[in-house]
C-alpha positions in Angstrom: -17.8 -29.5 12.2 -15.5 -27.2 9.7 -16.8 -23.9 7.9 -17.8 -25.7 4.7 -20.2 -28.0 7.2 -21.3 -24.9 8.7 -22.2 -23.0 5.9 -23.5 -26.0 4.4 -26.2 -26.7 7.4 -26.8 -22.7 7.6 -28.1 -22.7 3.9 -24.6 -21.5 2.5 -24.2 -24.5 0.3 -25.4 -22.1 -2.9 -23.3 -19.1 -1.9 -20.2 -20.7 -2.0 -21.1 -21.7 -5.2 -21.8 -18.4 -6.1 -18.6 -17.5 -4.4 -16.6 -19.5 -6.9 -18.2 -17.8 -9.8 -17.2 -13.8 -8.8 -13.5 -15.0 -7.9 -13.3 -17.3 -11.3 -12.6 -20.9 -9.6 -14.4 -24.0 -9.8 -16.2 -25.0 -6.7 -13.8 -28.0 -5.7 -11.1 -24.8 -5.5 -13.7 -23.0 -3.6 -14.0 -25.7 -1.2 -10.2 -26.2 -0.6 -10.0 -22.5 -0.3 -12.7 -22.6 2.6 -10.7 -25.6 4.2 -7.7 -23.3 3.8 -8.8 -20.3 5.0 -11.1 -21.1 8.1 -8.5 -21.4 10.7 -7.1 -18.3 10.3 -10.6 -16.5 9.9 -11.8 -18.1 13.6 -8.3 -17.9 15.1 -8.9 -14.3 14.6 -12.7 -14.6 15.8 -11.3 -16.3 18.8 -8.6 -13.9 19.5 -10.8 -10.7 19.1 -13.5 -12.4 21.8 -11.4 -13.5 24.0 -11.9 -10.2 26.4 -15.4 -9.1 27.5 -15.0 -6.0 24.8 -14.1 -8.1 21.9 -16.8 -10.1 22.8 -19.8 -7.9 23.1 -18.6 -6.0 19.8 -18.7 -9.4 18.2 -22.2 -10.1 19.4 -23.4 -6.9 18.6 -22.1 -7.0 15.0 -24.1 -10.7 15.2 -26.9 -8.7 16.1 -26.8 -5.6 14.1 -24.9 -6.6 10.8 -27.6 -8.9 9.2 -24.8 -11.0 7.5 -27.5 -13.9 7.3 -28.2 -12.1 4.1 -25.5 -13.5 2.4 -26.7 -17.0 2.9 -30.1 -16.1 2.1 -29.5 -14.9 -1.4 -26.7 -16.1 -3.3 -26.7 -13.5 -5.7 -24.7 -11.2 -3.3 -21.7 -12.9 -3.4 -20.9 -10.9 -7.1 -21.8 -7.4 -5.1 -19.8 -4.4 -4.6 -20.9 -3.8 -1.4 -20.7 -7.5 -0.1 -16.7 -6.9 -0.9 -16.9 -3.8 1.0 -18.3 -5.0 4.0 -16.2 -8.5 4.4 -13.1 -6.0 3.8 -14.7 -4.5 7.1 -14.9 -7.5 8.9 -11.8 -8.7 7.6 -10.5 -5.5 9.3 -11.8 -6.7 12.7 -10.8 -9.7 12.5 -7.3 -9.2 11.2 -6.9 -5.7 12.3 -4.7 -4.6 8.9 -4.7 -5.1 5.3 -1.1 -6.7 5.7 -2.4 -9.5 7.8 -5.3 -10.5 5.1 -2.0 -10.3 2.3 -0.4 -12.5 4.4 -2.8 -14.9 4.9 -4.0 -14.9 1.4 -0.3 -15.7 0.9 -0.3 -18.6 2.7 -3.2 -20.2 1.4 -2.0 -19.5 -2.4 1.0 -21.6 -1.1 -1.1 -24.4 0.8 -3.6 -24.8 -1.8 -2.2 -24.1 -5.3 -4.6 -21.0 -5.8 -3.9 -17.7 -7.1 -2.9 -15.3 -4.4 -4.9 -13.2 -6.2 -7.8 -14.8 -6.2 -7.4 -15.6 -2.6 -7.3 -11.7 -2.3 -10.9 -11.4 -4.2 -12.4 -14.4 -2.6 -11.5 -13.8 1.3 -13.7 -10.6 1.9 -16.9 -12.9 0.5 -16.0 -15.9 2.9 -15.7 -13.4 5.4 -19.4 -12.2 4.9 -20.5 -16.2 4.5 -18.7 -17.0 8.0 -20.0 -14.2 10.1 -23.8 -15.4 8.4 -23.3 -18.7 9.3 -22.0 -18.0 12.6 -25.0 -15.3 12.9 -27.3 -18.2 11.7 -26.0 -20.8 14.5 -26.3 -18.0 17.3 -29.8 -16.8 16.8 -28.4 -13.7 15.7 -26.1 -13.3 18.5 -28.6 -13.7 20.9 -27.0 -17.2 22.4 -24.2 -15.6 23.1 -23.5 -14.4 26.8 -21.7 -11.4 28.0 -18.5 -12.6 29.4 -15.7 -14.4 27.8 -14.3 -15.8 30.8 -17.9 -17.8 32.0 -17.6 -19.2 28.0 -19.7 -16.4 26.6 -19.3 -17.8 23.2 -22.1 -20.1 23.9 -22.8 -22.3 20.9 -20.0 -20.6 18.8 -17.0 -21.4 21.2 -16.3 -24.8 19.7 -16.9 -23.6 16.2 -14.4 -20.7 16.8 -11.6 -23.8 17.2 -13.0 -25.5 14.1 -9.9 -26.2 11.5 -7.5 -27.1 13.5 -3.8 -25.7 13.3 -2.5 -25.0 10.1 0.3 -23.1 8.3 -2.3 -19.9 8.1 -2.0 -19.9 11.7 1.5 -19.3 12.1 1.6 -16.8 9.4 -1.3 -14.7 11.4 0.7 -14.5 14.5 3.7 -13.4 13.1 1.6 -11.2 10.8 -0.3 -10.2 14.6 3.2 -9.1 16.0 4.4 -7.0 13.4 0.8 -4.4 13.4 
């Protein structure tokens, strides 16, 4: 299963849609971009819960963020404050503002798009894949409490969803430099 599949089965299907519409590209862009961008965005999911404190901050943001919301309505993919918070899980996941440049970077190149678009539409994906991923782990409540005994639960094969791409490269030289 990729992110478009997840966020599909999770009921994401319409914010991606919306997604499109506050970045400006049509939704077969937005579906490249999603393609483009997911192995990245759960490389560094992976990465940050690979230790038992990456992982229980990652369940309890599950728990406590109510990202599900952005599946649920659409409507908040054009918000002010969805922006602001995928920039803060964007900041977890990449752990700098240079990483997300560089990734967004290396999608403009793999898919065609705008860097600057990229820029505008990776905080909103971020928000649509932590909601999905909420949505698959009952809220974080699948998941178990240490990463060595595959505390992912349901989510660990997900987190390898994408395969290797370009993006990945980019983020760990991007990792090494921050």
């Amino acid at each position: 299963m990729n992110l478009m599949d997840l966020l599909k089965s999770t009921g994401g299907g319409d914010s991606v849609g919306r997604l499109a519409d506050a970045v400006g590209i049509g939704s077969g862009d937005a579906a490249k971009l999603v393609d483009a961008l997911a192995p990245a965005l759960m490389g560094g999911l992976k990465k940050n819960t690979a230790d038992d404190d990456g992982l229980a901050g990652f369940r309890r943001a599950l728990e406590t963020g109510g990202h599900d919301r952005y599946l649920d309505d659409p409507a908040l993919m054009g918000s002010e404050d969805t922006r602001a918070d995928g920039d803060r899980i964007l900041g977890h996941i990449f752990g700098s503002k240079d990483v997300s440049r560089n990734v967004a970077a290396a999608a403009s190149g793999e898919t065609g798009i705008d860097a600057g678009l990229i820029k505008k539409a990776l905080p909103l994906l971020a928000t649509l894949a932590m909601g999905a991923l909420n949505k698959k782990s009952a809220a974080g409540r699948d998941i178990g409490s240490s990463a060595q005994s595959g505390g992912l639960g349901p989510l660990g094969g997900l987190l390898d969803m994408g395969g290797k791409s370009g993006l990945d490269d980019i983020l760990g030289m991007a990792r090494k430099l921050f």
